[in-house]
C-alpha positions in Angstrom: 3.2 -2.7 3.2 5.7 -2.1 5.8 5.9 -1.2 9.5 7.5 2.3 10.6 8.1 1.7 14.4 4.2 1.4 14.5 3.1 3.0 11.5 1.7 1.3 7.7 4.0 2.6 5.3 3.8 1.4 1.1 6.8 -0.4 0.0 6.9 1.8 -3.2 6.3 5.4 -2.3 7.3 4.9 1.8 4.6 6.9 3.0 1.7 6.0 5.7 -0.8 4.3 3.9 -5.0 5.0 4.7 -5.8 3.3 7.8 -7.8 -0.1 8.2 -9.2 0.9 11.6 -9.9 3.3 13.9 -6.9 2.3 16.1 -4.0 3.7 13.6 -4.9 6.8 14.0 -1.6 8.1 15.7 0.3 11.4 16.6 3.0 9.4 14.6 1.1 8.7 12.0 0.0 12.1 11.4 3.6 13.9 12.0 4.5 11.1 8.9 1.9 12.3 6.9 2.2 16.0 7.3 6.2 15.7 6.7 5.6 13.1 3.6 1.9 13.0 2.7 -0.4 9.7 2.2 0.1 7.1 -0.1 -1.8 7.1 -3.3 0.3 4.3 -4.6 -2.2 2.1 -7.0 -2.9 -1.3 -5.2 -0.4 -4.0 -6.7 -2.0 -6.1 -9.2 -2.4 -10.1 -8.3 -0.4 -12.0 -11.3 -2.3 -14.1 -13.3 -1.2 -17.8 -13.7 -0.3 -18.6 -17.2 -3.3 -20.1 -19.2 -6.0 -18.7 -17.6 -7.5 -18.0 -20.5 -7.8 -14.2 -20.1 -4.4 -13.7 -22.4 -5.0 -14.4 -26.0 -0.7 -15.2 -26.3 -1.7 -18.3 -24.2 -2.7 -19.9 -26.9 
């Protein structure tokens, strides 16, 4: 996630992402929303280390 002057934006789709707390809530924020719309982005996936287990090719 990145910072636009104040505002949460995704690195993928650049658009404000949902808030974390009550304190976000801007006039910026919403002029970037209604020009751009909110994020609905899937979260990024954690990798998994190699050999976890979980990946049968491990073997």
């Amino acid at each position: 996630m990145t910072e636009s002057a104040s505002v949460a934006v995704c690195p993928r789709c650049h658009r404000p992402v949902v808030v974390r707390d009550r304190g976000e809530y801007t006039v910026e924020r919403a002029a970037l929303i209604v020009a751009n719309g909110l994020c609905v982005c899937p979260p990024a996936k954690a990798p998994t280390p190699p050999g976890d287990g979980t990946d049968p090719l491990d073997s």
